[in-house]
LUMSEFI-344128 format. One record per residue (C-alpha): residue in one letter; residue number from 1; x, y, z. Coordinates in Angstrom, 3 decimals, always signed. Layout:
% LUMSEFI-344128
<node resn="a" resi="NUM" c1="X" c2="Y" c3="Z"/>
...
% end
This chain:
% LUMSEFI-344128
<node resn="x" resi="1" c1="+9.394" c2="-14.892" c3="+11.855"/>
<node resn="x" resi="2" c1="+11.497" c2="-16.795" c3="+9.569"/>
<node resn="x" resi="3" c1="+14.566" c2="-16.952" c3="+11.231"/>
<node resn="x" resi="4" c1="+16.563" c2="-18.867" c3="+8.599"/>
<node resn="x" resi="5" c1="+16.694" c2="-15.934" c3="+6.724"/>
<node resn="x" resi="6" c1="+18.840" c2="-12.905" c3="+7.437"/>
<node resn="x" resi="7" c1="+16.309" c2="-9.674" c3="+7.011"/>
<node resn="x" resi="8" c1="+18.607" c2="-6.719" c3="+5.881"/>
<node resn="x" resi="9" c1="+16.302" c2="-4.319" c3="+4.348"/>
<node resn="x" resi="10" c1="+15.128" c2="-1.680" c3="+6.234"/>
<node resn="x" resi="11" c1="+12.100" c2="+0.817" c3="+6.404"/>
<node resn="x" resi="12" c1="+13.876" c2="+3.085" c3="+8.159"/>
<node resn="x" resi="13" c1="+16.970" c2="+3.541" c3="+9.975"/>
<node resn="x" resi="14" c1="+16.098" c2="+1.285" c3="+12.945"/>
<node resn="x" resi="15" c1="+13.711" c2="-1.175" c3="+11.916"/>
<node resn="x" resi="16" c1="+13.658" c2="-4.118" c3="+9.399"/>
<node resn="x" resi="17" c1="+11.069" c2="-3.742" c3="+6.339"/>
<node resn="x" resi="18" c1="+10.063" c2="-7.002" c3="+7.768"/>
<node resn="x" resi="19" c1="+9.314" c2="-6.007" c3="+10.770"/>
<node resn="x" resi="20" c1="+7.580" c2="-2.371" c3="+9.649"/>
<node resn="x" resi="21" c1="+5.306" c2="-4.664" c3="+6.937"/>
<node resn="x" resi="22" c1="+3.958" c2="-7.279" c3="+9.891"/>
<node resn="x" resi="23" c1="+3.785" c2="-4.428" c3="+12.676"/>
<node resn="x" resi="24" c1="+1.676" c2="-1.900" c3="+10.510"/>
<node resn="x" resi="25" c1="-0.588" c2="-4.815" c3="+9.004"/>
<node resn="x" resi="26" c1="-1.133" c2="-6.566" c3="+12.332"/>
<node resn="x" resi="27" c1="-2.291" c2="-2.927" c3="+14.171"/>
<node resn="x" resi="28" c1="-4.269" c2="-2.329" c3="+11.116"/>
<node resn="x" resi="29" c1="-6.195" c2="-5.735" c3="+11.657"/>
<node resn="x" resi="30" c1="-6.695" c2="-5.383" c3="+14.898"/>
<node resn="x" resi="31" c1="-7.970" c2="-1.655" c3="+14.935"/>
<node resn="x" resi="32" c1="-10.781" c2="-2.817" c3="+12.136"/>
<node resn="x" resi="33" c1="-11.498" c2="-6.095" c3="+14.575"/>
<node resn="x" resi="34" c1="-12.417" c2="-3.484" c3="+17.529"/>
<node resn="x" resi="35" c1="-15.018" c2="-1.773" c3="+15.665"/>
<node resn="x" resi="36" c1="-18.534" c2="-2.490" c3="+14.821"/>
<node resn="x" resi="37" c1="-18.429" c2="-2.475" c3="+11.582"/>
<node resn="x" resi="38" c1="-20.502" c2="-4.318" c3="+8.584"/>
<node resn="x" resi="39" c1="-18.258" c2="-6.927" c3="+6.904"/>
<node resn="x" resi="40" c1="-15.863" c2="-6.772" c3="+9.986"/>
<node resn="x" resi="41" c1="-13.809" c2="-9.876" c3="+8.624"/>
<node resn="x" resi="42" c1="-13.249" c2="-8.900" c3="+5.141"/>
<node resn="x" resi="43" c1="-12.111" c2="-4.985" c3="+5.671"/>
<node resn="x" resi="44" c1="-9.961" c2="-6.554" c3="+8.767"/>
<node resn="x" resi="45" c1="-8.131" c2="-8.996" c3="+5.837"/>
<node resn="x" resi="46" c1="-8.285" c2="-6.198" c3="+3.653"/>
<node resn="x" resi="47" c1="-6.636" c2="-3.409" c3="+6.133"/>
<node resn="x" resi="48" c1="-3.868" c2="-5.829" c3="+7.006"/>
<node resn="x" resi="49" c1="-2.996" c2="-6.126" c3="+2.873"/>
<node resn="x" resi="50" c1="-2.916" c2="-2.870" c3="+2.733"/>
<node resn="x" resi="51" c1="-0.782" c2="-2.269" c3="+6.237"/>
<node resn="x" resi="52" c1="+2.153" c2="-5.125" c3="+4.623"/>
<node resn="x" resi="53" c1="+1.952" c2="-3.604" c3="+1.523"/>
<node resn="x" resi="54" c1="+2.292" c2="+0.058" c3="+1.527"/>
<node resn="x" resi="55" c1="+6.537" c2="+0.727" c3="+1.748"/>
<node resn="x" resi="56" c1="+6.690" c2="-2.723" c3="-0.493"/>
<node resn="x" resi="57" c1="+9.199" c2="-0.512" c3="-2.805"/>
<node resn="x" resi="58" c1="+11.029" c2="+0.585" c3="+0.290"/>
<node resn="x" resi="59" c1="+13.171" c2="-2.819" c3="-1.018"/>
<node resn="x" resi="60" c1="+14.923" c2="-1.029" c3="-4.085"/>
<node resn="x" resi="61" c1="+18.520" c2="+0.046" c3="-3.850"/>
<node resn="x" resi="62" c1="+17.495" c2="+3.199" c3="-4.470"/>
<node resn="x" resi="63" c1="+15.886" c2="+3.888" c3="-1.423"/>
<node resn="x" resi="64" c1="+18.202" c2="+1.868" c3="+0.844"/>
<node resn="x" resi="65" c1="+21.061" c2="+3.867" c3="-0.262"/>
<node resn="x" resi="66" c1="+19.293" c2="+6.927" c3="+1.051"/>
<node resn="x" resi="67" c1="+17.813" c2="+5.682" c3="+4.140"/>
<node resn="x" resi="68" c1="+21.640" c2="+4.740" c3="+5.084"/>
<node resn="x" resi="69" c1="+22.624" c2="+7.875" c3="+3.949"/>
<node resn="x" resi="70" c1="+25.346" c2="+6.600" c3="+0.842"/>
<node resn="x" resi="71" c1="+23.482" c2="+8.562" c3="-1.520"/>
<node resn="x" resi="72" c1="+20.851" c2="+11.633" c3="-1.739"/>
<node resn="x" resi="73" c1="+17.474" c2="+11.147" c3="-2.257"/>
<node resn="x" resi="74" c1="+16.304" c2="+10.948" c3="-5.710"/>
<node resn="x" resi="75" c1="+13.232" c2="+10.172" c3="-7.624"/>
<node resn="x" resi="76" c1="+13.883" c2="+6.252" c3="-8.074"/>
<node resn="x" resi="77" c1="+13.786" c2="+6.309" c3="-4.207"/>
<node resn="x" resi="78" c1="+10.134" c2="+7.177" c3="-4.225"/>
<node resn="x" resi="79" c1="+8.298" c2="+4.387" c3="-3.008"/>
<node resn="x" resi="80" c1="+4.746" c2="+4.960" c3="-2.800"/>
<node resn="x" resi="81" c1="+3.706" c2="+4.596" c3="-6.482"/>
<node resn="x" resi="82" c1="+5.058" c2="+0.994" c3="-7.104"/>
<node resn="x" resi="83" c1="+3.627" c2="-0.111" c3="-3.550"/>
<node resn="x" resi="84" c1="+0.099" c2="+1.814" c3="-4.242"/>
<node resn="x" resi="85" c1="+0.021" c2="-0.552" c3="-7.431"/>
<node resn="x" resi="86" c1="+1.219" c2="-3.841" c3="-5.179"/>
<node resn="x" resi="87" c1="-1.194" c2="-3.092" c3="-2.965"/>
<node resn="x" resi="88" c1="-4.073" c2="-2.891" c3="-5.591"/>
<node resn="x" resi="89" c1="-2.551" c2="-6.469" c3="-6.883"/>
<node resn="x" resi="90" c1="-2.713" c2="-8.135" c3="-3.008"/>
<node resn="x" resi="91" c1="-6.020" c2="-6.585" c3="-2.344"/>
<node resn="x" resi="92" c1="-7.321" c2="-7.842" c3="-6.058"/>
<node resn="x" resi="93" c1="-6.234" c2="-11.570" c3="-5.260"/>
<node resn="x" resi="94" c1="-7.527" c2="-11.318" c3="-1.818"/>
<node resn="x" resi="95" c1="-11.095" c2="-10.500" c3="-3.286"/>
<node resn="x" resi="96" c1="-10.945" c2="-12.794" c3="-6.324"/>
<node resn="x" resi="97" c1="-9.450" c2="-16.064" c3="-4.165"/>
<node resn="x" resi="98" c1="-12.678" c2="-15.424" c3="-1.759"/>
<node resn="x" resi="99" c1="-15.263" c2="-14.583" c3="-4.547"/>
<node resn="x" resi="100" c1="-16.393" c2="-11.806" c3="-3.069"/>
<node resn="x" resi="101" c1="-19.512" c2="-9.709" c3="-4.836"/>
<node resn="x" resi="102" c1="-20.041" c2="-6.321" c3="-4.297"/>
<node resn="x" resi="103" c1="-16.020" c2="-5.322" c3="-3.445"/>
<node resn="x" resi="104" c1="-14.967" c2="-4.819" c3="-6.979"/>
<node resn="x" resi="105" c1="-14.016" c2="-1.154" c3="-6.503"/>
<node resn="x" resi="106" c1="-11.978" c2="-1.790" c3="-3.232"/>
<node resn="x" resi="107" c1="-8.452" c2="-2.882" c3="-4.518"/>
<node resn="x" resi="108" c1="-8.633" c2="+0.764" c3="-6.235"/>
<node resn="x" resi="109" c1="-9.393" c2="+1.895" c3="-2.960"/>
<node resn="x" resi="110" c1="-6.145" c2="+0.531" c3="-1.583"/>
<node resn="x" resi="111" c1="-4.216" c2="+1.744" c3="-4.495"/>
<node resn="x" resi="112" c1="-5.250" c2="+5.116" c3="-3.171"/>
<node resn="x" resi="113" c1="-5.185" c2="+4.544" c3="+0.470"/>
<node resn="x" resi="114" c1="-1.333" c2="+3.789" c3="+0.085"/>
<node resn="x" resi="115" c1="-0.604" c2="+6.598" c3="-2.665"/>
<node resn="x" resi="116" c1="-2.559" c2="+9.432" c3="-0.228"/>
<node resn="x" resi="117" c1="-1.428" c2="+8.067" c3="+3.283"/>
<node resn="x" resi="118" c1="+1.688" c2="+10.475" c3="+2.724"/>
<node resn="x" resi="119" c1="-0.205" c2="+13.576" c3="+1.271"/>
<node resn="x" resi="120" c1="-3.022" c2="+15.464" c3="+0.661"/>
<node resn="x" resi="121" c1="-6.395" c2="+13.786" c3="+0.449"/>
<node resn="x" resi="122" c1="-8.009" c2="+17.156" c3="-0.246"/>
<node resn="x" resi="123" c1="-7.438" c2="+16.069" c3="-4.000"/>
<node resn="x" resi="124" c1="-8.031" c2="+12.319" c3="-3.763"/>
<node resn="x" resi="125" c1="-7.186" c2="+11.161" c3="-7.294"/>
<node resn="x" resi="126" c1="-5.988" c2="+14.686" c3="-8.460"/>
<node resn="x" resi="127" c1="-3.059" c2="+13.499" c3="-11.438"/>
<node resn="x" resi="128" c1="-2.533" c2="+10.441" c3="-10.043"/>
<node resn="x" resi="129" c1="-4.415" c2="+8.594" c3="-12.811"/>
<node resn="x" resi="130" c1="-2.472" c2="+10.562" c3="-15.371"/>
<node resn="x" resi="131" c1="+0.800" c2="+9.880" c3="-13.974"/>
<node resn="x" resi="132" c1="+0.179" c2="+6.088" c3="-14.319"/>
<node resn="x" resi="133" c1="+0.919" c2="+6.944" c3="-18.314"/>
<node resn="x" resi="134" c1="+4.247" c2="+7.740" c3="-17.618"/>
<node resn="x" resi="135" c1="+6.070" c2="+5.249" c3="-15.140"/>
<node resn="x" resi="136" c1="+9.730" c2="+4.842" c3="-16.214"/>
<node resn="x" resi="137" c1="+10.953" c2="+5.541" c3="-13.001"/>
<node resn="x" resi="138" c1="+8.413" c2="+2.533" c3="-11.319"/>
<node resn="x" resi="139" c1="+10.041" c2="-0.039" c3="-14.201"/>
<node resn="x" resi="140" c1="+13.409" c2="+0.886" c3="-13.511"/>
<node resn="x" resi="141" c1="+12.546" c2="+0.310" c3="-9.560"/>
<node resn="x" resi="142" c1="+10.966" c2="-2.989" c3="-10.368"/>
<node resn="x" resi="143" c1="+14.113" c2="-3.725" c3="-12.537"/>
<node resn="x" resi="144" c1="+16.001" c2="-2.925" c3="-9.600"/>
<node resn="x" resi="145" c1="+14.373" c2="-5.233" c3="-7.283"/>
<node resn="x" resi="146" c1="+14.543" c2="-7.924" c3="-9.531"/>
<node resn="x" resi="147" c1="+18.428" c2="-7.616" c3="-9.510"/>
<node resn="x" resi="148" c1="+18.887" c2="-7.134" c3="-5.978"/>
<node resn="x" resi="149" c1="+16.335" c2="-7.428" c3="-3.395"/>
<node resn="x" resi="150" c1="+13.164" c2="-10.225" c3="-4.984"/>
<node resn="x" resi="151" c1="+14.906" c2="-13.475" c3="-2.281"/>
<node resn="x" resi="152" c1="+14.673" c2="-11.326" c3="+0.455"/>
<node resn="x" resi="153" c1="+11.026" c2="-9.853" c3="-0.324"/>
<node resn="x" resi="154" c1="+9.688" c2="-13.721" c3="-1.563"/>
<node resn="x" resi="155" c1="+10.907" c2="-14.270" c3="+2.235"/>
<node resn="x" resi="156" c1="+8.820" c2="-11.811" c3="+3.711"/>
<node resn="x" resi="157" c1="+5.102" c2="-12.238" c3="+1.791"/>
<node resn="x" resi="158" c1="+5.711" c2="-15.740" c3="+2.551"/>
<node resn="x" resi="159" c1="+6.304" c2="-15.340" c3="+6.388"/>
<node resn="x" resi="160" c1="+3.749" c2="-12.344" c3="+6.379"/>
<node resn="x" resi="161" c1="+1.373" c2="-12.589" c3="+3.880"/>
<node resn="x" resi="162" c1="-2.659" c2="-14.241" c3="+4.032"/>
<node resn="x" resi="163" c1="-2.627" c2="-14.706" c3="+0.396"/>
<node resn="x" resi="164" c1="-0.247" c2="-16.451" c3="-1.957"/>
<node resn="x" resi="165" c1="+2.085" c2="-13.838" c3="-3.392"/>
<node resn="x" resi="166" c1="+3.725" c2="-14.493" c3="-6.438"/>
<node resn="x" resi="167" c1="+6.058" c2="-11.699" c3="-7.276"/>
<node resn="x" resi="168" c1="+6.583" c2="-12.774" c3="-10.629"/>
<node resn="x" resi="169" c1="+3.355" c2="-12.911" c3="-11.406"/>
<node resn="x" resi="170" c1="+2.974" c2="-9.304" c3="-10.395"/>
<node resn="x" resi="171" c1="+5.671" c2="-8.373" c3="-12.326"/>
<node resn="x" resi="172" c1="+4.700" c2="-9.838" c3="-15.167"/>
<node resn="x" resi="173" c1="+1.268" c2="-8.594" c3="-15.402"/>
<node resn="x" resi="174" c1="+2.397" c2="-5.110" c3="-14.148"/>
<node resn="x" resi="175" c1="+1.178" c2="-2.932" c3="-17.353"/>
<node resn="x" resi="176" c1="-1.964" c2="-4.879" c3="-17.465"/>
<node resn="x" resi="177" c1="-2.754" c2="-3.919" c3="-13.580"/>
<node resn="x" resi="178" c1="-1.943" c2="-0.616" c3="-14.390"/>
<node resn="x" resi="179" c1="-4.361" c2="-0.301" c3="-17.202"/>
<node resn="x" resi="180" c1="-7.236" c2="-1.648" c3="-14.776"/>
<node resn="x" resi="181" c1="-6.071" c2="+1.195" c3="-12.268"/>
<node resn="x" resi="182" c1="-6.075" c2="+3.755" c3="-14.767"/>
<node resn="x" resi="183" c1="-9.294" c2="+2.072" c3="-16.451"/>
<node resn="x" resi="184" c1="-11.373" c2="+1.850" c3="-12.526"/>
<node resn="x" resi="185" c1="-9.416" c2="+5.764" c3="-11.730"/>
<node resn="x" resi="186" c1="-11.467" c2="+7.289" c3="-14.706"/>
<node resn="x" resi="187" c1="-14.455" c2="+5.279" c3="-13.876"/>
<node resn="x" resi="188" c1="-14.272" c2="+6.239" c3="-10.209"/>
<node resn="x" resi="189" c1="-13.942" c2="+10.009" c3="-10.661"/>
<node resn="x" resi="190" c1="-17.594" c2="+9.677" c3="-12.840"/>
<node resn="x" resi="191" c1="-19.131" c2="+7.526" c3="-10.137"/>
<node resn="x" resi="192" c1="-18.915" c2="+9.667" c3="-7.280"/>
<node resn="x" resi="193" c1="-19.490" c2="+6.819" c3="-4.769"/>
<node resn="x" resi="194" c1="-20.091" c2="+8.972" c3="-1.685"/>
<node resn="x" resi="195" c1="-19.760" c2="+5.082" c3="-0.214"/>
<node resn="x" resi="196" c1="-15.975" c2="+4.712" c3="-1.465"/>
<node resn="x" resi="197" c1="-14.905" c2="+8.034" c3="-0.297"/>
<node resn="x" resi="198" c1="-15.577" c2="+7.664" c3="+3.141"/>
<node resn="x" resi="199" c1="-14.060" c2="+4.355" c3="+2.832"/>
<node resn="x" resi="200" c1="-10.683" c2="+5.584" c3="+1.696"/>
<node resn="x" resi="201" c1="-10.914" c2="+8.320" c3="+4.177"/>
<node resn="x" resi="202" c1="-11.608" c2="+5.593" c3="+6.633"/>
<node resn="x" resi="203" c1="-8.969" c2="+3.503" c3="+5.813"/>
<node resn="x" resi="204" c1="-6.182" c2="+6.342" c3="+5.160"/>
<node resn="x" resi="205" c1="-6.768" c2="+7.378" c3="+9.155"/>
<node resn="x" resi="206" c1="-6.809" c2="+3.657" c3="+10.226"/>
<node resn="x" resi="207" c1="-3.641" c2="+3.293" c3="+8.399"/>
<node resn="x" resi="208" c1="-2.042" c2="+6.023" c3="+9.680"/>
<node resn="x" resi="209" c1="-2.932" c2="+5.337" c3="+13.215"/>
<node resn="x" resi="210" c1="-0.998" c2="+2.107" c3="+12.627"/>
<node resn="x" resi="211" c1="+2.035" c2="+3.353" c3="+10.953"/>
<node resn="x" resi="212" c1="+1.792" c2="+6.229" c3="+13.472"/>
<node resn="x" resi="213" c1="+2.081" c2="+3.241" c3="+16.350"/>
<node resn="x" resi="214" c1="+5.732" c2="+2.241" c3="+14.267"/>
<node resn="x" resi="215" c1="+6.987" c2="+4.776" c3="+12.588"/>
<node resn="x" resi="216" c1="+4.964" c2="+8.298" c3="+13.606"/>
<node resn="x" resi="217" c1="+3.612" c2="+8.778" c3="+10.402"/>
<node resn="x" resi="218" c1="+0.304" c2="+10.467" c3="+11.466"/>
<node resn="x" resi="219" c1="-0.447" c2="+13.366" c3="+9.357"/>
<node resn="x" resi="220" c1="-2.288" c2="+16.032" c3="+11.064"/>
<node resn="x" resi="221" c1="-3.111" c2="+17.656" c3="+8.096"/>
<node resn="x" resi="222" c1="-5.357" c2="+15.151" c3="+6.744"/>
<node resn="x" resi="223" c1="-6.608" c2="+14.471" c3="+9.484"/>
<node resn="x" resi="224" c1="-7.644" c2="+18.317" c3="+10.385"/>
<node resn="x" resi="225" c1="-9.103" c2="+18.336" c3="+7.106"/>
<node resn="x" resi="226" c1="-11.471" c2="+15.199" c3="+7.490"/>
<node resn="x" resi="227" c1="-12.621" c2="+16.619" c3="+10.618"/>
<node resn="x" resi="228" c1="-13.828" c2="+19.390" c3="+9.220"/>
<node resn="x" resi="229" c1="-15.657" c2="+17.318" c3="+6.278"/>
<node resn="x" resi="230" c1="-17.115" c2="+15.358" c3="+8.815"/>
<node resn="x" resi="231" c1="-15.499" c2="+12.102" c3="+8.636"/>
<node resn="x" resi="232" c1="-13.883" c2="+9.562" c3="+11.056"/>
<node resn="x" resi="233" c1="-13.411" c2="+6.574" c3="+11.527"/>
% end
């Protein structure tokens, strides 16, 4: 922990987004480390980007204001778009710094992972492409964090992260990560991947057995429903 820096925002009232972001992404690793598993080492890497980025846009103002109860909750306090799309950019850079064939279609699986891990997976993609066409609320967050909260977060990928995070950089090439989302989305939906789907149901119940470990975040709905498709992980 870097203890130079003082940590203020939270991920929920008790606990330091620094903290939540580590915990979650550390649990995740692990869990994917104790199973037998083909390409053990990669999804391990991969579950931990996803685990310390999925409440990345718990850092806006708009969201801290609500969690310490100054304002009520609003729209620009959603997080899980904007961290669905930083977690497609970590999980992208992972794969392309390690050159890695055959995982081209996983960094969309992340996106999803962290967009579904609150909801309903009965409808994996459902809108979610088409609401990528309209994201004023996402670019006033990201303005947002700019203003207020980017020291603080630089701080935390750099303590936490495997890869080399450059916030700007993701910033600055937000529209053209959304277009390869929205581009993969449509191409995904056509595939039908059998492969991918258990995948993201895989990694939506690992995730959620981590989160559940720091924040009880477990959703017995999805999970109820998985059972009765058949899947586990």
């Amino acid at each position: 922990m870097s203890f130079s820096f003082n940590f203020k925002l939270k991920s929920h009232p008790d606990k330091l987004l620094y903290e939540h972001l580590k915990n979650v992404g550390e649990l995740s690793r692990e869990i994917v480390l104790g199973k037998e598993i083909k390409n053990k080492d990669i999804y391990s890497e991969i579950a931990y980007l996803i685990g310390i980025a999925h409440d990345f846009a718990k850092a806006t103002t708009y969201f801290q204001d609500v969690l310490e109860k100054r304002i009520t909750k609003t729209e620009k306090a959603h997080h899980g778009m904007l961290s669905s799309i930083f977690g497609y950019y970590l999980v992208s850079e992972y794969i392309k710094s390690k050159k890695l064939d055959g995982f081209n279609e996983i960094p969309l699986v992340a996106w999803i992972v962290i967009l579904k891990h609150h909801g309903d997976i009965q409808d994996l993609l459902g809108r979610e492409v088409e609401k990528l066409k309209d994201l004023d609320i996402v670019e006033t967050q990201i303005e947002d964090i700019k203003r207020n909260s980017m020291e603080e977060l630089k701080e935390i990928y750099e303590d936490i992260s495997s890869i080399n995070v450059d916030l700007e950089g993701f910033f600055g090439k937000f529209g053209e990560t959304v277009k390869k989302i929205e581009s993969e989305g449509e191409s995904f939906v056509f595939s039908k991947n059998i492969d991918n789907y258990f995948l993201i149901f895989d990694f939506i119940f690992l995730f959620n057995s981590a989160g559940c470990g720091q924040a009880g975040c477990l959703r017995n709905r999805n999970r109820e429903f998985a059972e009765e498709e058949g899947y586990s992980f």
